[in-house]
C-alpha positions as CSV (number, residue, x, y, z in Angstrom):
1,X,-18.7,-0.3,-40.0
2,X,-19.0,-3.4,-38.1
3,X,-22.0,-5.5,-38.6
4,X,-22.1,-8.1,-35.3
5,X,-23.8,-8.8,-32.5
6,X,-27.4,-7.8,-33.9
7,X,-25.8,-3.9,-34.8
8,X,-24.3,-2.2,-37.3
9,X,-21.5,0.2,-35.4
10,X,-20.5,2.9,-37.3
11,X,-17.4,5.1,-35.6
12,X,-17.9,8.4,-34.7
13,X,-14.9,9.2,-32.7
14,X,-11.1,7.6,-32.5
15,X,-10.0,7.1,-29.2
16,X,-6.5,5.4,-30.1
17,X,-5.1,3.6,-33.0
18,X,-1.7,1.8,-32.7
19,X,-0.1,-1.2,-34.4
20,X,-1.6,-3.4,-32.1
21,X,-5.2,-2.2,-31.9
22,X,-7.9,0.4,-32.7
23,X,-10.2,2.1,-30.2
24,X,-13.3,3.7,-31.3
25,X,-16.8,5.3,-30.4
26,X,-19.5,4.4,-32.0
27,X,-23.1,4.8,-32.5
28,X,-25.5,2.0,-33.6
29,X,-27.6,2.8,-36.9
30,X,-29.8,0.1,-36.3
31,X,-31.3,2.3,-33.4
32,X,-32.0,5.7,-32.5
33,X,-31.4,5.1,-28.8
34,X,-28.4,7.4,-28.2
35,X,-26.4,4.8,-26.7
36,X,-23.1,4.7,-28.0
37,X,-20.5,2.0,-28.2
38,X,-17.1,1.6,-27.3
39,X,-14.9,-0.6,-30.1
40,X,-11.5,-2.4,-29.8
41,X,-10.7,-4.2,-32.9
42,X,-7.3,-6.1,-32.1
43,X,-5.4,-6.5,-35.9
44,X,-2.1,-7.7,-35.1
45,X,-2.5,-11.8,-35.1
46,X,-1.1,-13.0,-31.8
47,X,-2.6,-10.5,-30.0
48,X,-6.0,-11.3,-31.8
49,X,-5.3,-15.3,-30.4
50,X,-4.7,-13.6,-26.9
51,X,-8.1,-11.2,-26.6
52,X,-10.0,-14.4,-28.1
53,X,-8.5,-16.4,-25.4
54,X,-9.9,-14.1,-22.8
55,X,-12.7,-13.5,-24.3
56,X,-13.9,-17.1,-25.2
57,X,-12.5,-18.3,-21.4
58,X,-15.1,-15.2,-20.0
59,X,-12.8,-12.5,-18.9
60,X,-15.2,-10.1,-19.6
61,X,-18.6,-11.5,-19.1
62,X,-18.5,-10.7,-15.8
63,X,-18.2,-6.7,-16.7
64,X,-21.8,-4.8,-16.9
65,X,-20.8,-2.9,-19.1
66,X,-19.7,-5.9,-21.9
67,X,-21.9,-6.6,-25.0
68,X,-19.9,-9.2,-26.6
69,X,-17.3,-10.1,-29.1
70,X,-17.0,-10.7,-32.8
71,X,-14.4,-10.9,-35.7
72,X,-14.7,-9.2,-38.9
73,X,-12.3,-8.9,-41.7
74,X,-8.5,-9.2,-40.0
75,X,-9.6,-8.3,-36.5
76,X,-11.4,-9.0,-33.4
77,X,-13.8,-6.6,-32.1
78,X,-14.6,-6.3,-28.4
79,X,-17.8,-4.2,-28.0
80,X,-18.6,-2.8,-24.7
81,X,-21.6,0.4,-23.8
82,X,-19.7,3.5,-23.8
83,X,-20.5,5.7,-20.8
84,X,-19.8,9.3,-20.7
85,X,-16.1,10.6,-20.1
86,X,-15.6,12.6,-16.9
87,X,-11.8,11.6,-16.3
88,X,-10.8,11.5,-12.5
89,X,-7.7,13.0,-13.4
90,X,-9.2,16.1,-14.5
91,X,-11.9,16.1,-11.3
92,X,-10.2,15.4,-8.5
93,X,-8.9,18.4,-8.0
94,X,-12.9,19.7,-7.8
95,X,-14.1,17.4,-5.6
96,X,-11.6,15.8,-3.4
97,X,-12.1,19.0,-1.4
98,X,-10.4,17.2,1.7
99,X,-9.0,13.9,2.5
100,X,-12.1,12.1,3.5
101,X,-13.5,12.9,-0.1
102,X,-10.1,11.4,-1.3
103,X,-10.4,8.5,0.6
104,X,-14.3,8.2,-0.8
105,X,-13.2,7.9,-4.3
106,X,-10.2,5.9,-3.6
107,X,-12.4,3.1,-2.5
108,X,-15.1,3.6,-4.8
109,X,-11.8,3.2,-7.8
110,X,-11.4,-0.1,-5.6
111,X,-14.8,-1.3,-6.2
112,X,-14.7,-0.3,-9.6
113,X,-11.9,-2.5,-10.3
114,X,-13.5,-5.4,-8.0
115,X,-16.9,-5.1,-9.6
116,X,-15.0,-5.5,-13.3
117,X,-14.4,-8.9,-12.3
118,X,-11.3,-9.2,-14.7
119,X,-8.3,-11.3,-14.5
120,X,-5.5,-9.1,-13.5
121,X,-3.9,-9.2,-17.1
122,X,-6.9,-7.8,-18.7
123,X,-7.7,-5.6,-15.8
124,X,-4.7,-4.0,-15.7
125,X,-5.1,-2.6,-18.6
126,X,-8.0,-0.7,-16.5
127,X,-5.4,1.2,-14.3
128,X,-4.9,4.4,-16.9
129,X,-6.0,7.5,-16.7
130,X,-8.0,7.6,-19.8
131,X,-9.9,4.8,-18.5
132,X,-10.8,5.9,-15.2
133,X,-14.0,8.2,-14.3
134,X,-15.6,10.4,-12.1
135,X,-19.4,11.0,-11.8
136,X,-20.7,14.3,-9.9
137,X,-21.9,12.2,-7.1
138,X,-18.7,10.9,-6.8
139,X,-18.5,7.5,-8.3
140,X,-15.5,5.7,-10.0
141,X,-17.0,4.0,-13.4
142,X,-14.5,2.6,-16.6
143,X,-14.4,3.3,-19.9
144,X,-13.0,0.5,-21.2
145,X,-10.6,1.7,-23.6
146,X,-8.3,-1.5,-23.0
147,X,-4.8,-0.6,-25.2
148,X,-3.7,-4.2,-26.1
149,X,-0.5,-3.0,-26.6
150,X,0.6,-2.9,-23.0
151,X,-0.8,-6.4,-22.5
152,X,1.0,-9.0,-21.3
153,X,-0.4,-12.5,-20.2
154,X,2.2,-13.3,-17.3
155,X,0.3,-10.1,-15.0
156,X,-0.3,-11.7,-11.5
157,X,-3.0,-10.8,-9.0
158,X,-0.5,-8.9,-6.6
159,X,1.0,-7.1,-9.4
160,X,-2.4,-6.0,-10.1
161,X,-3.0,-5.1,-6.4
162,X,0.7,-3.4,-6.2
163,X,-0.4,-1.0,-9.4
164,X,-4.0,-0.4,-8.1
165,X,-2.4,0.4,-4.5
166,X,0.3,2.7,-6.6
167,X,-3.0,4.3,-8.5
168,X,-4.9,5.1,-4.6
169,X,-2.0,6.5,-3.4
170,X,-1.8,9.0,-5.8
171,X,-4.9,9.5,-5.3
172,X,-4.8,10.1,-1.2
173,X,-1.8,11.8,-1.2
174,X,-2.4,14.6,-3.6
175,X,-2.6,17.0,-0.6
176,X,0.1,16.5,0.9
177,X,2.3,15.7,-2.6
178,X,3.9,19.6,-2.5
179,X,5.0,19.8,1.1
180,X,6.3,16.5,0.9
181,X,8.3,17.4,-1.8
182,X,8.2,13.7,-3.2
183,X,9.9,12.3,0.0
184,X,7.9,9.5,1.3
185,X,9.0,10.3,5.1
186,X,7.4,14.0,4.9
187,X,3.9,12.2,4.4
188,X,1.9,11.6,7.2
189,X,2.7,7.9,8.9
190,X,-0.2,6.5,8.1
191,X,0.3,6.9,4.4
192,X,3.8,6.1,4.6
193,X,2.6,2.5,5.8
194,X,0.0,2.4,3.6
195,X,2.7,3.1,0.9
196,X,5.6,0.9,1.8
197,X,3.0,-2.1,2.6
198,X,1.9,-1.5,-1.4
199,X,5.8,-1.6,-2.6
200,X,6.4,-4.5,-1.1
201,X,3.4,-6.7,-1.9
202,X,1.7,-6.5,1.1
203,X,-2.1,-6.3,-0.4
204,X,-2.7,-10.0,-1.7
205,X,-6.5,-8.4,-2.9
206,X,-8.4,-5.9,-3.2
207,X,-10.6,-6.5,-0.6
208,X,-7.4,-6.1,1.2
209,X,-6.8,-2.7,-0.2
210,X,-10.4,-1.5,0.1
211,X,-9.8,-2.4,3.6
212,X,-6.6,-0.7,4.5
213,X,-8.0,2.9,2.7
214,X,-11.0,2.7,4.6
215,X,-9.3,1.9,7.8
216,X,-7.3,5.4,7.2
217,X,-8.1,8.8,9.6
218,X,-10.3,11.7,8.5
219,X,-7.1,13.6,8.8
220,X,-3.6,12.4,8.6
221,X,-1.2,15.1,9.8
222,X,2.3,15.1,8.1
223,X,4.7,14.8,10.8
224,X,6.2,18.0,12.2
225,X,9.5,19.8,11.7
226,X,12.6,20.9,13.7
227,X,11.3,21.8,17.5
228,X,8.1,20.5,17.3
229,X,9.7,17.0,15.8
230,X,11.7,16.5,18.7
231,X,8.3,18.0,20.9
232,X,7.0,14.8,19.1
233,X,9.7,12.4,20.2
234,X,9.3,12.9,23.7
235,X,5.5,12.7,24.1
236,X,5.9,9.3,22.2
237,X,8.0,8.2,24.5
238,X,6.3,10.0,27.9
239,X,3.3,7.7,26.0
240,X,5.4,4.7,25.9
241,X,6.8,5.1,29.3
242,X,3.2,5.7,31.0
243,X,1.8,2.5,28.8
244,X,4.3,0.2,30.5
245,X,4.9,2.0,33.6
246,X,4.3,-1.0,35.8
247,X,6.3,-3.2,33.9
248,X,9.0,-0.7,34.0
249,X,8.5,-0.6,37.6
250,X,9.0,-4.0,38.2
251,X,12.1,-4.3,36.0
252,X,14.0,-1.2,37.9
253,X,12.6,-2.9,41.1
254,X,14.3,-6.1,40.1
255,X,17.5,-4.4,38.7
256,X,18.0,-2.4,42.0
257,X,17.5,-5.8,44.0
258,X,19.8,-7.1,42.1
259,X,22.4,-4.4,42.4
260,X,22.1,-4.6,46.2
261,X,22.3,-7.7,46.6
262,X,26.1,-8.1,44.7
263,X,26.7,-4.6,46.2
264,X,26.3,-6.6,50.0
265,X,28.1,-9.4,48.3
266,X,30.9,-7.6,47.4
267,X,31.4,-6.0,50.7
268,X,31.2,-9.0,52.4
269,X,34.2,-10.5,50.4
270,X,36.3,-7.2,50.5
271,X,35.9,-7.4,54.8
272,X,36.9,-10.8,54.7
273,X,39.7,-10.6,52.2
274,X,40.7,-7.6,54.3
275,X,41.0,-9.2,57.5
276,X,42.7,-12.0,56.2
277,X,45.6,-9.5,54.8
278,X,45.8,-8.0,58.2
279,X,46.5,-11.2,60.3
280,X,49.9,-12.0,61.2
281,X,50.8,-15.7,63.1
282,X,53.9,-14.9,65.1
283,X,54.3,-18.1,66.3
284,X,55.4,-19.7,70.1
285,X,56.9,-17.4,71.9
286,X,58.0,-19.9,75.3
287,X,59.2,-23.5,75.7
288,X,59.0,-24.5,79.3
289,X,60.6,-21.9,81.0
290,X,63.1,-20.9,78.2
291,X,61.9,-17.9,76.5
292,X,62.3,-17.6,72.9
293,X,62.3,-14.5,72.3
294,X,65.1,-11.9,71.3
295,X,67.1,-11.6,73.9
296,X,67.1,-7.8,72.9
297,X,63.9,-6.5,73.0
């Protein structure tokens, strides 16, 4: 039992226990509230110093759901209200009935993880499946059952932002995941870019990434096969073409100017070079009166 923080916390449920830490549930005798408790007590040493550190520098004040933190014996206990588990992964499937509902609980995971207000070393820790919930009205709330022993201090913010984007993708593409086949060109463009901007750092926050999932259709449509593919092509380009018609006009109009104009230019020196070859100077023909020509012609 721990005795802190004006409770005594008794455990009714283990969540996790490694080396590194021990995750529990508990209930507070002090009270017959019915609120329960969510415990991490960090035991090995220098990851105690490291959870102090965030704790004492307010890595987790800014978390609603954060009572406090307090050592006892040879750990340090975080203590934060335990809300009721109702894993996304296990609910998705009921009600991300289309995309827009995927979309919905992709941002509302975003806003989650921007409402925590965590560093991204401690909130990483946030982006697991055990930690990640689904209300029936469609809500994204945390459990916070941080495992200490994935922590590392060096986590930046666009790592962070590269695992969250990593985490809504899943989420968005579920649909489409077996005709795909796991082949990021048979997903429909606009998560394609929406995918390789994620791999390659492009989301600096998540404001960014709350932005680019809301800015996503009601209905991507993976892009077609065989026939129609080609079908595809050439309406692109028929789009393309009609887009910059006039400035396609105006470059063939200055191409075929051009042609013409060396065309007539080339005439003109063939005529002259011609005439040229074709001129013979048979020189005087008459001195006087003396003719100098053969005398046999």
């Amino acid at each position: 039992m721990l005795t802190a923080l004006n409770m005594d916390l008794e455990p009714v449920r283990l969540v996790l226990s490694n080396e590194v830490n021990r995750i529990t549930v508990c209930e507070d005798r002090r009270r017959a509230s019915g609120q329960l408790y969510t415990v991490i007590a960090v035991t090995q040493p220098a990851m105690r110093r490291d959870v102090a550190r965030l704790a004492s520098g307010g890595a987790f004040d800014g978390t609603a759901d954060y009572v406090g933190s307090a050592a006892q014996g040879d750990a340090l206990h975080l203590v934060f209200r335990y809300r009721a588990e109702s894993l996304l992964a296990s609910r998705e499937s009921i009600y991300g009935v289309d995309f827009v509902h995927r979309r919905t609980m992709a941002a509302s995971f975003l806003a989650a993880c921007a409402e925590a207000q965590m560093p991204p070393d401690a909130a990483l820790l946030l982006v697991r499946g055990r930690c990640v919930n689904l209300s029936q009205s469609g809500e994204v709330y945390f459990n916070y059952f941080l495992d200490f022993a994935d922590y590392r201090a060096d986590v930046t913010q666009s790592e962070f932002c590269r695992k969250a984007a990593a985490y809504v993708f899943d989420i968005l593409c579920r649909d489409y995941a077996r005709a795909a086949e796991g082949q990021i060109p048979n997903y429909p463009s606009e998560l394609q870019a929406f995918y390789k901007k994620a791999q390659v750092g492009g989301f600096s926050s998540l404001g960014a990434l709350l932005a680019a999932v809301r800015a996503l259709p009601d209905k991507p449509r993976p892009p077609h096969r065989g026939w129609r593919r080609l079908w595809d092509s050439i309406l692109a380009l028929g789009a393309v073409l009609k887009k910059h018609s006039m400035a396609i006009f105006l470059a063939l109009l200055v191409l075929v100017t051009i042609a013409y104009a060396a065309y007539q230019i080339a005439i003109r020196v063939s005529a002259s070079s011609t005439a040229k070859a074709n001129t013979t100077y048979a020189g005087m023909q008459m001195i006087g009166e003396v003719s100098l020509a053969d005398e046999n012609e």
